[in-house]
C-alpha positions in Angstrom: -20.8 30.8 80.0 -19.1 27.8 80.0 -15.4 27.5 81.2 -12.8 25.2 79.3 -11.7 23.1 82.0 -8.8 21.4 80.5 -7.0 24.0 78.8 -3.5 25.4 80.5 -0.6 27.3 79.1 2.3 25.2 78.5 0.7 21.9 79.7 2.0 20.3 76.4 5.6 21.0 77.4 4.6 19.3 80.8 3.2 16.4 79.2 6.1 15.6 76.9 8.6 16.1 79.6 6.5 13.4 81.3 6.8 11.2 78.4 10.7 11.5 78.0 11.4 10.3 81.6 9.1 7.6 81.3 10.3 6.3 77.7 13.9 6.7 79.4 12.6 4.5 82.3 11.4 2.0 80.4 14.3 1.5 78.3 16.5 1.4 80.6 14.5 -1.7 82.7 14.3 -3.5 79.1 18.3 -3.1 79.1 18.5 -4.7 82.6 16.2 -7.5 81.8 17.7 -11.5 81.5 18.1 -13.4 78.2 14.9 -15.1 78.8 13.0 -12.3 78.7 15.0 -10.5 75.6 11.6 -11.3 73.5 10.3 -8.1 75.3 12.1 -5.7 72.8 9.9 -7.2 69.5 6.7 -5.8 71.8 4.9 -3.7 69.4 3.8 -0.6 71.6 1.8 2.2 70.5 2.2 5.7 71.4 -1.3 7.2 73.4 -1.2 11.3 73.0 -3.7 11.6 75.7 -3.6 12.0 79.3 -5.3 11.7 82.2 -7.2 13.5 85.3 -9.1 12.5 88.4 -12.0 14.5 89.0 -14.3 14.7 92.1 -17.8 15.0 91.7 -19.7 17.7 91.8 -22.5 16.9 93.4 -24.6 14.0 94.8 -27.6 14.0 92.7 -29.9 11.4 94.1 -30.0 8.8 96.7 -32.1 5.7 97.1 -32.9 6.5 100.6 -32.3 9.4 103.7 -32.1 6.3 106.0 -28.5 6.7 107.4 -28.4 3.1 108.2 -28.0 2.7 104.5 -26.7 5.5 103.0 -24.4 7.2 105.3 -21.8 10.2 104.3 -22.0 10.5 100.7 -20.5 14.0 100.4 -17.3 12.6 101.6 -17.0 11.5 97.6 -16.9 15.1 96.8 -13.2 15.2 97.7 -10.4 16.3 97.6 -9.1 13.0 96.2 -5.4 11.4 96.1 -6.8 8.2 95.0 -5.0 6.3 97.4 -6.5 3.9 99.9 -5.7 4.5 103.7 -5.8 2.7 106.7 -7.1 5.6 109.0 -10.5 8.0 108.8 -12.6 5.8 107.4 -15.5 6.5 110.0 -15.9 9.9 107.9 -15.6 7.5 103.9 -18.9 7.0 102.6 -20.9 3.7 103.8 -23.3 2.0 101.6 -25.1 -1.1 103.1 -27.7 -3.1 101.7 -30.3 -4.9 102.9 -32.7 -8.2 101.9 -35.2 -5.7 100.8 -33.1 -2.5 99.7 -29.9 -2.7 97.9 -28.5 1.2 97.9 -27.5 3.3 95.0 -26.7 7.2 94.3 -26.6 8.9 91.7 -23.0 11.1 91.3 -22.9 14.7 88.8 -19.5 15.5 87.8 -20.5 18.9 86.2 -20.2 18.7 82.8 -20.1 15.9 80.2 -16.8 14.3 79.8 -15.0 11.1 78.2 -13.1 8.2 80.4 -13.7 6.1 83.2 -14.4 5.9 87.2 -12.0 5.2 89.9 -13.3 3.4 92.3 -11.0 3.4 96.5 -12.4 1.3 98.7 -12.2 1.1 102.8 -11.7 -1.8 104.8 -15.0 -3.8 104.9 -15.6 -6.2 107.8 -15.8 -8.8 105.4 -12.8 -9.2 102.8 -14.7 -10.7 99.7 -15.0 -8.5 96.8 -17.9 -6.4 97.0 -20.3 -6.2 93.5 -21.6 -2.4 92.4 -23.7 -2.1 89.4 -22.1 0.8 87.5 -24.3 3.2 85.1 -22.7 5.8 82.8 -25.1 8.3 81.1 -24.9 12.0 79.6 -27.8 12.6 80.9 -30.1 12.1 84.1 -32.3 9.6 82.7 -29.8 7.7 80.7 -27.6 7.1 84.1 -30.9 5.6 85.7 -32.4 3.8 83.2 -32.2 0.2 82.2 -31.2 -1.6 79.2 -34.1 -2.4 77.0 -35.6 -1.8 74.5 -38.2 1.0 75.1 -36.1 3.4 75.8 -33.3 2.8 73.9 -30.0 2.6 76.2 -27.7 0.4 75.0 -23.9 -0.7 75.6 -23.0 -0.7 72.2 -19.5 0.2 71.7 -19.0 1.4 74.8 -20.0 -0.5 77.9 -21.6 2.3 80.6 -24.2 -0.5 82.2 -22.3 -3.4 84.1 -21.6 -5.1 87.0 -18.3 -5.4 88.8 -16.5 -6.4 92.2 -14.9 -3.8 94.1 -11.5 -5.2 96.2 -11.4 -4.7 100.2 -9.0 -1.5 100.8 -8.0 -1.3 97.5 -8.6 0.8 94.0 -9.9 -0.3 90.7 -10.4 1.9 87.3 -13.3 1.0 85.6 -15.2 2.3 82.2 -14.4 3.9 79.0 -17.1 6.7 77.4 -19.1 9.4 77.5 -21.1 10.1 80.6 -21.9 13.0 83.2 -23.6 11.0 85.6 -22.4 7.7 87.5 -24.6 6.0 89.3 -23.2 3.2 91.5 -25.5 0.8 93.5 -25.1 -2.2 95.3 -26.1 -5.7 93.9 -26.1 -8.1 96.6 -28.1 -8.2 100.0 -26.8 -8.0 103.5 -23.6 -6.2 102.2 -21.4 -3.5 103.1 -19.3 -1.0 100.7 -17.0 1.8 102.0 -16.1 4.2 99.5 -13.3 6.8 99.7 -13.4 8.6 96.5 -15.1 7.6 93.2 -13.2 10.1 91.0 -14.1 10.6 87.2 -11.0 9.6 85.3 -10.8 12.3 82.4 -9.3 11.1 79.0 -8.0 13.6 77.1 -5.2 15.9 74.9 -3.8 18.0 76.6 -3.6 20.6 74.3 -4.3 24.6 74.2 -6.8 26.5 72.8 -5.1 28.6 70.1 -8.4 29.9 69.4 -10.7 32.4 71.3 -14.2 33.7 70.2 -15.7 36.8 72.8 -17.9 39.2 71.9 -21.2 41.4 73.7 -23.0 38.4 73.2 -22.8 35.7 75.9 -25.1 33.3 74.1 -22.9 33.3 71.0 -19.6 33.4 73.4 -21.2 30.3 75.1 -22.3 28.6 71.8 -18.2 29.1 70.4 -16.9 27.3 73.6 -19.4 24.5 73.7 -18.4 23.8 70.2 -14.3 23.7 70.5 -15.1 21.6 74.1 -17.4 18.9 72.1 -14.6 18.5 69.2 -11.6 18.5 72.1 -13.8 15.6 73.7 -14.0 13.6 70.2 -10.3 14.0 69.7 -9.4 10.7 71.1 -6.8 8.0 69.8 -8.6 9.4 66.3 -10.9 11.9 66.0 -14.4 10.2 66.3 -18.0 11.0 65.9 -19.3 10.3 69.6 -17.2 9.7 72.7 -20.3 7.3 73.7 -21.0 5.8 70.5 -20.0 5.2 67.7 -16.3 6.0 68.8 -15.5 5.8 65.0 -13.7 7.9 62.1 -16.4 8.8 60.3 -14.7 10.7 57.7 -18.2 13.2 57.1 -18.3 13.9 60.1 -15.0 15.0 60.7 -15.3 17.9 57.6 -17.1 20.6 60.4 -14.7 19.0 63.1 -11.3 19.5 61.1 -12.9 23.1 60.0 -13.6 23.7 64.2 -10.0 22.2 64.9 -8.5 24.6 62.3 -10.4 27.6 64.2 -9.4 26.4 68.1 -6.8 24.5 68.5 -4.6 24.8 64.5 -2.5 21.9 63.7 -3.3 18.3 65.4 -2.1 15.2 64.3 -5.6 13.5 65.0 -6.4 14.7 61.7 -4.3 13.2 59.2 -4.0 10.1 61.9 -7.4 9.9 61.2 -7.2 11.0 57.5 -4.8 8.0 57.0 -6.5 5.4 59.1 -9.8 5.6 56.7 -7.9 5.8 53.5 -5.5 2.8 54.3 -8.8 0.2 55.2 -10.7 2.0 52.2 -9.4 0.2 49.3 -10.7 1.4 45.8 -13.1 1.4 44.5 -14.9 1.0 47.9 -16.8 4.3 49.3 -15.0 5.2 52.7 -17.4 4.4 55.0 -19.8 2.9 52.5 -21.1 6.3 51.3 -20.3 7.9 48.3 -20.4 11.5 50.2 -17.8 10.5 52.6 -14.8 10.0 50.1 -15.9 13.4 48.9 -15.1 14.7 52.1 -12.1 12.9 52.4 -11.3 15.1 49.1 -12.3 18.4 50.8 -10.9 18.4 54.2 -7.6 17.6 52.4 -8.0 20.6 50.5 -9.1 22.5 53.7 -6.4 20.9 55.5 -3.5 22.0 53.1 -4.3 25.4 52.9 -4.2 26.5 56.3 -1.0 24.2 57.4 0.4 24.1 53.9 2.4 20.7 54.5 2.8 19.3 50.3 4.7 16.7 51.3 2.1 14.8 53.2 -0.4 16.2 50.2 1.6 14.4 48.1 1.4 11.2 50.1 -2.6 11.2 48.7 -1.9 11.6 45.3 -1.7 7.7 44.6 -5.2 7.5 46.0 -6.4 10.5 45.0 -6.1 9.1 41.3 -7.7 6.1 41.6 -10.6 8.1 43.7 -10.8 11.1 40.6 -11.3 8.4 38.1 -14.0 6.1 40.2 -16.0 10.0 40.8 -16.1 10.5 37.3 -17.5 6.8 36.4 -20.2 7.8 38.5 -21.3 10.2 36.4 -23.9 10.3 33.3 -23.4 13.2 31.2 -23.4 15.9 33.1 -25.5 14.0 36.2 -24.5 12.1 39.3 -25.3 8.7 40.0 -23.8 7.4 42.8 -23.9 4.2 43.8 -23.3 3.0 47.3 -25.0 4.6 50.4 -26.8 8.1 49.0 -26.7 10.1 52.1 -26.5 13.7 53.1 -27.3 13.4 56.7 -30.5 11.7 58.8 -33.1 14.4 58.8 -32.9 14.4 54.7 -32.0 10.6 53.9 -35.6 10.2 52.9 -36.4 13.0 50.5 -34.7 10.8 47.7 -34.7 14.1 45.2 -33.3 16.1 47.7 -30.4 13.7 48.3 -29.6 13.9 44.3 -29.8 17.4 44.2 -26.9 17.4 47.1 -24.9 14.9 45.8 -25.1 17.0 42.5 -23.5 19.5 44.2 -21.1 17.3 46.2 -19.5 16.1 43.3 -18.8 19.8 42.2 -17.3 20.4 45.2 -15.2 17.4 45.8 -13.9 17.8 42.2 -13.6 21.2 42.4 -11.0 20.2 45.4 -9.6 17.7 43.7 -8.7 20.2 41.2 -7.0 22.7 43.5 -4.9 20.2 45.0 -3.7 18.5 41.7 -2.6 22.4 41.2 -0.9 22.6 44.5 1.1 19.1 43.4 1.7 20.6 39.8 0.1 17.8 37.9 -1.6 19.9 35.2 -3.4 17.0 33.4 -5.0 15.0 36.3 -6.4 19.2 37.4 -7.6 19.6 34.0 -9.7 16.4 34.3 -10.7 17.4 37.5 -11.9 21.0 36.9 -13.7 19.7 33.2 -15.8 17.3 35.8 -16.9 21.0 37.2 -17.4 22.4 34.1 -19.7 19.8 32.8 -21.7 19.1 36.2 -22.1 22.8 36.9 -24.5 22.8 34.2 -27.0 21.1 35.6 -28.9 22.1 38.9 -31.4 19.8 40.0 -34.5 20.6 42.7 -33.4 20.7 46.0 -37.1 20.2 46.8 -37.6 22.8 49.5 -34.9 20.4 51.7 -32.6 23.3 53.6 -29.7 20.5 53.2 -29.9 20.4 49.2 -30.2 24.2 48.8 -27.3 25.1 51.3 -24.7 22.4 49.4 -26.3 24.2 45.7 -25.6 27.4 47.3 -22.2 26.9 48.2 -21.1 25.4 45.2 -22.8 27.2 42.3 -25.5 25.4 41.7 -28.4 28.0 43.1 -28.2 31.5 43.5 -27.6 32.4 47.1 -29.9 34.8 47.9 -32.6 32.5 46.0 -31.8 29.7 48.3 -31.8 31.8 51.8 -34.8 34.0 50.8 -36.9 30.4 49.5 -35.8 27.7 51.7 -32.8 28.1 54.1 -35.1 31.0 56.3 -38.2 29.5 55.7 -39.9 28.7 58.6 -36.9 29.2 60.6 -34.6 27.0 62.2 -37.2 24.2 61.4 -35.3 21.6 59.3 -31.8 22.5 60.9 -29.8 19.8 61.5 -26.9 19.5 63.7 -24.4 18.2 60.5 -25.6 20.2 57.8 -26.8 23.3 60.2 -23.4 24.3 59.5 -23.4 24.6 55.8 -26.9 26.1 56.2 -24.9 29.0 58.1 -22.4 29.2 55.5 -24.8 29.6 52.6 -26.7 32.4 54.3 -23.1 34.1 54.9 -23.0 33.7 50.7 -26.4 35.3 50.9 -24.6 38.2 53.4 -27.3 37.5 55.9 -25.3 37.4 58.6 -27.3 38.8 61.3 -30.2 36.1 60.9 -27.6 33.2 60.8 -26.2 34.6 64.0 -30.0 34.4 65.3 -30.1 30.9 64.0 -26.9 30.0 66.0 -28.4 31.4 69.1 -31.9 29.9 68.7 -31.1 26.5 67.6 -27.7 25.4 69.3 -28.5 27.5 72.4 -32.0 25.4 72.7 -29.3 22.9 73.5 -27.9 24.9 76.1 -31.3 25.3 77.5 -32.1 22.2 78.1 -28.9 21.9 79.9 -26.4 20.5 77.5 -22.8 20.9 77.9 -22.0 19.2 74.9 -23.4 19.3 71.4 -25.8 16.7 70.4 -25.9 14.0 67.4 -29.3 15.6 66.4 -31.9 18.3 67.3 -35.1 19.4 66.5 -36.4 23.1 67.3 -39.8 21.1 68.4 -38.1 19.4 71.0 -38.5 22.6 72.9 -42.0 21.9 73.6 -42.8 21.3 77.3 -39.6 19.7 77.6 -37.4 18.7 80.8 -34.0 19.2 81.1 -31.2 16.7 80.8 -29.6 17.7 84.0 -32.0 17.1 86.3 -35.1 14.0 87.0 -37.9 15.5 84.3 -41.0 16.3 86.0 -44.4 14.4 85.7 -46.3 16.5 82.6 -42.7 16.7 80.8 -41.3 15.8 78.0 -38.2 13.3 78.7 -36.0 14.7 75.2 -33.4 12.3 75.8 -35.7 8.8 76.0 -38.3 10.2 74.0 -36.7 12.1 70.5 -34.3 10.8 68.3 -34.3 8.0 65.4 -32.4 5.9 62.9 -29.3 5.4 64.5 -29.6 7.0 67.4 -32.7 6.2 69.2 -34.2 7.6 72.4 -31.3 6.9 74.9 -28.9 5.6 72.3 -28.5 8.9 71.2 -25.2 10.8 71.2 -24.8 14.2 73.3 -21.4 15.0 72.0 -21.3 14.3 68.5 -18.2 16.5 66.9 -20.5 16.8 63.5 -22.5 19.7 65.9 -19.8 22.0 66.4 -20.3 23.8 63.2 -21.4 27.2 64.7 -17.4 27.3 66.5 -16.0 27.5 63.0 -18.5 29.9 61.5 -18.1 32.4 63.9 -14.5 32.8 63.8 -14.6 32.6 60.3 -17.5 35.0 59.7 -18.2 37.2 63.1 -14.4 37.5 64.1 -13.7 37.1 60.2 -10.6 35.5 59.7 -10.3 33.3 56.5 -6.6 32.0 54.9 -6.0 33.9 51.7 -2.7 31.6 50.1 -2.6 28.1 50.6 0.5 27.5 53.5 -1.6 29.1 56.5 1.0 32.3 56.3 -1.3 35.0 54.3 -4.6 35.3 55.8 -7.9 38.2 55.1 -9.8 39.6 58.1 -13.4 40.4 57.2 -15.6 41.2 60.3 -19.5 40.6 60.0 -20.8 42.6 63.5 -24.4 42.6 62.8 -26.1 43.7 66.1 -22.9 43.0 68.1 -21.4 46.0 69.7 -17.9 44.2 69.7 -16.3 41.2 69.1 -12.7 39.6 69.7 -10.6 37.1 69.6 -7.4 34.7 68.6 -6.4 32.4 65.3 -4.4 29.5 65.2 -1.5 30.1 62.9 2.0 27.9 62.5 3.7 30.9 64.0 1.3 31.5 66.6 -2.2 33.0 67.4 -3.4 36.3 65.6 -5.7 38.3 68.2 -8.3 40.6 66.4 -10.8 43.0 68.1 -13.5 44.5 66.1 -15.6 47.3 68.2 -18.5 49.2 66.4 -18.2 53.2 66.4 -21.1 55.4 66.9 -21.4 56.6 63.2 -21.7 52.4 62.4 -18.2 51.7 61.4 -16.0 49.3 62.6 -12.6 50.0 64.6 -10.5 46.7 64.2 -7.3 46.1 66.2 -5.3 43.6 64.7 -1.8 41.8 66.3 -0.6 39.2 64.1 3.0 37.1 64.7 5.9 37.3 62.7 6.2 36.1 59.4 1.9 36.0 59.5 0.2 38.3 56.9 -3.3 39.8 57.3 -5.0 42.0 55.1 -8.3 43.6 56.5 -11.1 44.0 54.4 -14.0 46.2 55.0 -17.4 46.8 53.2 
């Protein structure tokens, strides 16, 4: 099972203190400085919410060669680390020295995947010019040891994790910002010689708690829960992004199963409505946020989501202006009683090219997002804009296209009235599987079957199709997945042997091609949500996150428990299954919290 590593009681009371003293310091230096330099105070400086770590390696991977004349002392970078050079010891650093017809490189495993940099502390080389290091980032094996090209598809877009750089004599440099697990550091010249003291990972992060807790009899599922709140954690940078390698962007679909797995772990961050507001302010109307029509919709819904669990109306109310303008372009994309959206029709990859498929989802999107609309306009008391909002349900409820056998189109119909439930799990959603999951839209899938009350094949889902992940060595969640990637595949954490299937240079397409592809992609983390919300059972009854409705869905589990993020503090539930079948639930919720349990 994986361990959160960054977690810590009270470590955000440590981090603010920290931030105190230095916003003190630096105050009082601008106070002290000249006239000349009184300029200094119109500096616009931002605030950064993150901190950061130094972490050894884990382990050196690979080497370029066993000769010791070369390569000499390597596991001296597996710490412990100060990051501070010294003048004394070095005979014990590790040496790397190339020659005219071998230029040295290793390969450096730091565990688990992770966002940031590398800090690089040198030694005293005989010869004081800079020394050059090719630097490669990757998530996995391959990607760290591959080139830039274009067969298999590694790339420095957005993120730079293949470059060259000079390291100073007896010095320290901090290099790199993205996603990686692997480093791989060689040198680029001949006839020169590196001394290394540490190359430490340099972990960018928030230093935040996990609220939220998911255990239960099963360590699959238990593992599955914390892979998904540790892939969201990762994304929640200066803004909540997609990918910590690529795109590094507030994509605003892809942040509806992140807010819904923030809401379950870690309860209120302001990386949401940061984010929220970022995309609304460079989205002027009648432009599609993001350029898809789908994406303002969930703009709509996370807002919904967002209110009800934190219940903050005054910042609601700050998207009313928008909201208006958004309501009315919605419903000139309608015909009658049918959507037609203009702008980019997308669902997600895997389904972008069934074209009726697409339609019958964005039929049900609009439902949705008005639907949402709706409930908020109630929440701000405007009865007329609800009313138009609601009548846009009304008349687009009435008509329910084909979702042509796509798992996508039935799960969004399901959800939102469109197709009967148990119609859409027993015809499409479990055909044939987990074939045609996606990584996005896996985690509507799961909530449609939990409409259907098939809980205990959707928990089989979870573990067959986000723990093939895990078996092929992820520690993240991925962009995409395909069950048939299983097929005589090699792992990502290790060289894939001759016979093997490389999945990371081989699978992946549109977007995120072979090597290009993400491994922590926030969009994945669906199945963290679902099981709190369906397995440990919590849901928010009242909008204001103080009135909440535990409904526990065991299955085969023998027991299950956990925590909740509320504003007054975690609720911890445990569920344990009797011998007669029935459930004994334990339930310790903080004042001023409500909880109702409800039991079939």
């Amino acid at each position: 099972m994986l361990v959160n590593p960054i977690s810590r009681p009270g470590g955000g009371s440590s981090v603010l203190a920290t931030i105190i003293v230095f916003v003190l310091a630096v105050q009082s230096v601008f106070a002290q400085l000249p006239p000349a330099f009184g300029k200094v105070q119109e500096f616009k400086v931002s605030e950064d919410s993150r901190v950061r770590k130094y972490l050894s390696p884990q382990k050196v991977f690979w080497q370029s060669t066993d000769d010791e004349r070369l390569i000499e002392n390597p596991g001296h970078l597996l710490g412990p680390n100060n990051g501070q050079a010294i003048l004394t010891g070095q005979q014990d650093f590790c040496w790397l020295r190339s020659s005219e017809n071998h230029q040295p490189g290793i390969l450096l495993d730091f565990g688990i995947n992770l966002h940031g940099g590398i800090q690089l502390v040198t030694g005293m080389m005989k010869d004081k010019d800079p020394v050059k290091v090719r630097l490669r980032f990757g998530e996995s094996v391959t990607e760290a040891m591959s080139e830039i090209d274009t067969i298999q598809g590694a790339t420095n877009d957005h993120a730079m994790r293949d470059f060259v750089i000079p390291l100073p004599w007896l010095g320290k440099i901090e290099v790199g910002n993205s996603g990686y697990r692997y480093l791989r550091i060689d040198l680029v010249d001949p006839d020169k010689e590196l001394i290394l003291k540490e190359a430490n990972a340099i972990f960018v992060y928030r230093d935040i708690p996990y609220h939220g807790s998911f255990k239960s009899s099963d360590e699959r599922l238990n593992s599955i829960w914390d892979v998904g709140a540790y892939t969201v954690h990762l994304n929640m940078q200066e803004y909540l992004w997609d990918g910590i390698k690529r795109d590094r962007l507030v994509w605003v679909g892809d942040m509806h199963p992140e807010v819904s797995t923030i809401n379950a772990v870690f309860g209120y961050n302001e990386v949401v409505p940061k984010s929220l507001d970022l995309i609304r302010d460079i989205t002027p109307m009648p432009q599609w946020m993001n350029g898809i029509s789908t994406y303002s919709m969930w703009w709509v819904i996370i807002h919904r989501d967002w209110y009800k669990q934190h219940g903050d109306l005054s910042y609601l109310g700050e998207q009313k202006a928008y909201l208006d303008k958004l309501l009315d372009h919605m419903i000139s994309r309608v015909d009658g009683n049918r959507e037609k959206l203009d702008g980019t029709r997308f669902l997600d990859w895997p389904s972008s090219e069934n074209r009726q498929a697409v339609h019958a989802g964005l039929q049900a999107m609009m439902v949705w997002a008005f639907e949402a609309a709706g409930e908020i306009y109630g929440y701000l008391g405007d009865e007329y804009q609800a009313e138009k909002a609601n009548e846009m349900v009304g008349k687009m409820s009435s008509y329910s296209p084909d979702a042509a056998g796509n798992k996508q189109a039935a799960a969004l119909m399901a959800l939102n009235g469109l197709m009967d439930p148990h119609k859409a799990n027993n015809e499409v959603l479990t055909k044939g599987g987990v074939k045609g999951f996606s990584t996005f839209y896996g985690y509507y899938m799961l909530e449609a079957m939990a409409k259907a009350g098939d809980y205990q094949t959707a928990m089989d889902y979870i573990k067959e199709y986000w723990g093939g992940m895990l078996d092929l060595g992820a520690t993240t969640f991925w962009e995409d997945f395909d069950i048939s990637w299983l097929d005589n595949a090699g792992r990502i954490d290790d060289f894939v042997p001759e016979g093997k299937v490389d999945v990371h240079a081989s699978y992946g397409g549109y977007s995120y091609e072979k090597l290009r592809h993400n491994l922590s992609h926030g969009w994945a983390s669906g199945p963290t949500a679902w099981l709190s919300r369906h397995v440990l059972g919590v849901s928010v009854e009242d909008p204001g996150g103080e009135k909440f409705v535990i409904s526990p869905n065991l299955g085969d589990l023998d027991w299950v428990e956990g925590t909740f993020p509320t504003s007054q503090g975690p609720i911890f539930i445990r569920h344990e299954k009797l011998g007669d079948g029935s459930v004994d639930t334990k339930i310790d919720a903080p004042r001023g919290i409500q909880v109702r349990l409800e039991q079939e």
